[in-house]
C-alpha positions as CSV (number, residue, x, y, z in Angstrom):
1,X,-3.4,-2.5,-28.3
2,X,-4.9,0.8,-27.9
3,X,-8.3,1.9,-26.8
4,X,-9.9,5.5,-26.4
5,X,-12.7,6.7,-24.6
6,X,-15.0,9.8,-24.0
7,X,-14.5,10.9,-20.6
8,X,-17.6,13.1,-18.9
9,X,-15.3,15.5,-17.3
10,X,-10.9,16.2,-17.0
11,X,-9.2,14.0,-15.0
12,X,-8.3,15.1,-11.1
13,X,-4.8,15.2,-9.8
14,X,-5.7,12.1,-8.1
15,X,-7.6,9.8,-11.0
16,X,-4.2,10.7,-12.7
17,X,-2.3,9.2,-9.9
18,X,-4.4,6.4,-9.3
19,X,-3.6,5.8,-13.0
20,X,0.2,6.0,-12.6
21,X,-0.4,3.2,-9.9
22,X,-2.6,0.8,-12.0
23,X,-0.3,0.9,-15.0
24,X,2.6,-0.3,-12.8
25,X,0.2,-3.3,-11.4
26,X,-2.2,-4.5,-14.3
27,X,-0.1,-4.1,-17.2
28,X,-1.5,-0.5,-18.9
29,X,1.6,0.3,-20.8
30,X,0.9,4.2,-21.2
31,X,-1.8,6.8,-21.6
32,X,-2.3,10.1,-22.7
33,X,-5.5,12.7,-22.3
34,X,-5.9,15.0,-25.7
35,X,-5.7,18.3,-25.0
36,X,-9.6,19.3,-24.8
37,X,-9.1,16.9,-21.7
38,X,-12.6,15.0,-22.7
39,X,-10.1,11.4,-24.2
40,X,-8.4,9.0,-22.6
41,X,-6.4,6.9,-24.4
42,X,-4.1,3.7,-22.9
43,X,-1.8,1.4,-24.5
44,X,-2.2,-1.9,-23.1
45,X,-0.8,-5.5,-23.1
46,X,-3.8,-7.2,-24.8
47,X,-2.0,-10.7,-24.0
48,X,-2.4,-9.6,-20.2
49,X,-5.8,-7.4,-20.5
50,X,-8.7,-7.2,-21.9
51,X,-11.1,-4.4,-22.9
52,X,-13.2,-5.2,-20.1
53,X,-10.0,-5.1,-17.7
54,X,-9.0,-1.7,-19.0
55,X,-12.5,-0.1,-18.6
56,X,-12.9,-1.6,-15.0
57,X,-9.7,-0.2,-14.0
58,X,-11.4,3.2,-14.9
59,X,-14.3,2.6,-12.5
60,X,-11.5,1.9,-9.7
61,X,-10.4,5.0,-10.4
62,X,-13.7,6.5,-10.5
63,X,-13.4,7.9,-14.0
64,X,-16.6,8.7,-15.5
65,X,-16.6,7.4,-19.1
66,X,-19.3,8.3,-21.6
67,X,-18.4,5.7,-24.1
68,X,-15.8,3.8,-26.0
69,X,-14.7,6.2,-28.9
70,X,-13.8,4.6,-32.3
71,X,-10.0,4.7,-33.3
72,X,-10.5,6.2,-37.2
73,X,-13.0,8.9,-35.4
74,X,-10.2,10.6,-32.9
């Protein structure tokens, strides 16, 4: 599954990181920021994760989301 959202502000060096390490625990197969910087988008095991999951990974890493963007709108 993949999910976007509309990020307030670039991600740091160290949101990035953080990132890097979630993928490797909860199952977040990949993700990519366009190249404005303001999207986020992950590739996720949806048998492992949920939505939910996925979004409070983002408040771990203290990544300030402004909403969930629609996939036929990016």
């Amino acid at each position: 599954m993949e999910i976007t959202f509309e990020l307030r502000s670039p991600l740091t060096a160290e949101q990035v990181r953080q990132l890097g390490n979630f993928s490797n625990t909860y199952g977040l197969r990949r993700f990519r920021m366009s190249d404005e910087g303001k999207r986020l988008t992950f590739e996720y095991d949806a048998s492992r994760l949920k939505e939910t999951q996925v979004a409070h990974v983002l408040g771990q890493a203290r990544i300030s989301v402004v909403r969930r963007v629609d996939p036929l709108a990016c």
